[in-house]
C-alpha positions in Angstrom: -17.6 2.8 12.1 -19.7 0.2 10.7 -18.9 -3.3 12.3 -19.9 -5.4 9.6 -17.5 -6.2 6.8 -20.0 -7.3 3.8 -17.9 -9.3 1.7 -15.2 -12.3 2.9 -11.6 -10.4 3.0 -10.1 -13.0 0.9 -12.8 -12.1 -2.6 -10.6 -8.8 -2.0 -6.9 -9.6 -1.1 -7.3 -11.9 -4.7 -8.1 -8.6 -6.1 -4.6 -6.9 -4.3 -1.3 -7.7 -6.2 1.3 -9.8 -3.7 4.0 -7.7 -2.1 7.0 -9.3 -3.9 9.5 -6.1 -3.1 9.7 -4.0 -5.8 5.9 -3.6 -6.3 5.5 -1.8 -2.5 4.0 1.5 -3.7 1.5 0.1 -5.5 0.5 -2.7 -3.3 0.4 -0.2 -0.9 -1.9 2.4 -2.6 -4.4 -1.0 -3.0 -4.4 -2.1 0.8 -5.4 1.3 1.8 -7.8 1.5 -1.0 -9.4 -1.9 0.1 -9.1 -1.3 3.4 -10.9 1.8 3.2 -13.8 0.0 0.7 -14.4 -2.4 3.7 -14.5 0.2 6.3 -11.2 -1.3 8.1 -8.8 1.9 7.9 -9.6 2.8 11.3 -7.1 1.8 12.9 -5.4 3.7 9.9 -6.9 6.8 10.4 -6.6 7.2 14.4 -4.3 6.3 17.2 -5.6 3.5 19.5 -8.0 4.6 22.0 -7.3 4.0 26.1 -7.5 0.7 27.2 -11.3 -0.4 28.8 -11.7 0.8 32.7 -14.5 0.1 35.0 -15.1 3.6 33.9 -15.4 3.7 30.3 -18.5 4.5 28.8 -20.6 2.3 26.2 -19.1 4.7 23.4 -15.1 4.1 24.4 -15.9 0.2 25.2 -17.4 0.6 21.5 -14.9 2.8 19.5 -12.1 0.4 21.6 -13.8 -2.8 20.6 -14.4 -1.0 16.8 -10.7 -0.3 16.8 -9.1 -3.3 17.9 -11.8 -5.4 15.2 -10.2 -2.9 12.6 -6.7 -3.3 13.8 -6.6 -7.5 14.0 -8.5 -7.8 10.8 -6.5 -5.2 8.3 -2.9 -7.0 9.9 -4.9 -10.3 8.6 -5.4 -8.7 5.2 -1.6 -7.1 5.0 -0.8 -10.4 5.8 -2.5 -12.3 3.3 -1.3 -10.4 0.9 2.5 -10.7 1.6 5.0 -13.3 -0.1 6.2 -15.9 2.5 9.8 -15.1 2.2 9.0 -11.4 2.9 6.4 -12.2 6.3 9.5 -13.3 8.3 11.4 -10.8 8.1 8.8 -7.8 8.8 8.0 -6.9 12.4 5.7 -9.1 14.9 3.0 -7.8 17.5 2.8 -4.1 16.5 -0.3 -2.5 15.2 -1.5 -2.0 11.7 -0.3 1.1 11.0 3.2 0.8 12.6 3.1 -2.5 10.4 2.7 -0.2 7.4 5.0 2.2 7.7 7.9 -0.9 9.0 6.9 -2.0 5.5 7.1 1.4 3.7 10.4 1.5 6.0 11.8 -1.6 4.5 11.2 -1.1 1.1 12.2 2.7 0.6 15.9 1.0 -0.6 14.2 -1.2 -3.1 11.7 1.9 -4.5 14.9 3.7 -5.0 16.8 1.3 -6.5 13.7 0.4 -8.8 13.5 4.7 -10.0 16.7 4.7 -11.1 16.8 1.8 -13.1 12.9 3.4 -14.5 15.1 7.0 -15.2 17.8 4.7 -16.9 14.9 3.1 -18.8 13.3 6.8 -19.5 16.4 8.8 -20.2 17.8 6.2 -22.8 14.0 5.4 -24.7 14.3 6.2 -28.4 11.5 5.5 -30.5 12.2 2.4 -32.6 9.2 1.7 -34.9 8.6 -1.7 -33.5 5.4 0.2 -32.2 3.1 2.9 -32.7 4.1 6.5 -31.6 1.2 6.7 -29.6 2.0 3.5 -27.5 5.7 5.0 -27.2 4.8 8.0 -26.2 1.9 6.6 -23.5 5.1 4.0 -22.5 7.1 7.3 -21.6 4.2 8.4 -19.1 3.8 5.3 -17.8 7.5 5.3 -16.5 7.1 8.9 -15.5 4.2 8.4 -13.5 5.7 5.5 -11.8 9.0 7.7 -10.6 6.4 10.1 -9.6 5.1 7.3 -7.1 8.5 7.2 -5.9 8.5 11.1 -5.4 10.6 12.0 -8.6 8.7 14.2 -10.5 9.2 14.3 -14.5 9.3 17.4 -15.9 6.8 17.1 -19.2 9.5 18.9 -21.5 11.9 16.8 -20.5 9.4 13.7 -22.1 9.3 15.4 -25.4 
């Protein structure tokens, strides 16, 4: 892993919508994305390595020191990227990853609360003429994809 992160973390968390709740799959798919750009997923990717011994060799001091770099600074970007009312109410003092998936944890009632009211949206969309068919119809995907996001997949016939 590379240990230089070329860019300042904040020109990117600008760039990564705010966790307000309801928007936790696609903030989500964007911190791994960004982490990933700035070469900070490590601790994403792979458990943490042993703790440093007496005995450790240059490589574990490295891939430990590499780690625990990736670890502190992609809990700074989550961080940063996180309403204030949400921040006190998520988990302290656990690693990046566990972080994530307390989030992911946290938020699965609000995703499912969010497809349904998207299926109510879908399954009661009529085409109205206040718009073009083609931005109707591209409306219609767009609220597929998203309860695909959620895991509900949308049958195509049941679109047309």
């Amino acid at each position: 892993m590379a240990n230089k992160v070329p860019v300042s973390l904040h020109s990117h968390a600008s760039n990564v919508p705010t966790l307000t709740g309801p928007n936790f799959s696609e903030w989500s798919e964007h911190i791994q994305f960004t982490l990933g750009v700035l070469d900070l997923d490590m601790t994403l990717l792979i458990e943490k390595p042993a703790d440093i011994t007496d005995e450790s060799s240059e490589e574990q001091v490295f891939n430990f020191n590499s780690w625990e770099r990736s670890n502190r600074l992609s809990l700074m970007f989550m961080k940063m990227t996180i309403a204030n009312n949400i921040k006190t109410s998520l988990p302290q003092n656990i690693n990046a990853l566990e972080y994530l998936k307390a989030m992911e944890d946290y938020f699965k009632s609000a995703d499912k609360s969010l497809a349904g009211t998207i299926m109510a949206d879908l399954t009661t969309m009529k085409y109205d003429g206040s718009c073009g068919v083609q931005e109707h119809i591209l409306n219609m995907f767009d609220k597929a994809a998203k309860l695909a996001t959620s895991g509900m997949k949308v049958d195509e016939s049941f679109l047309v």
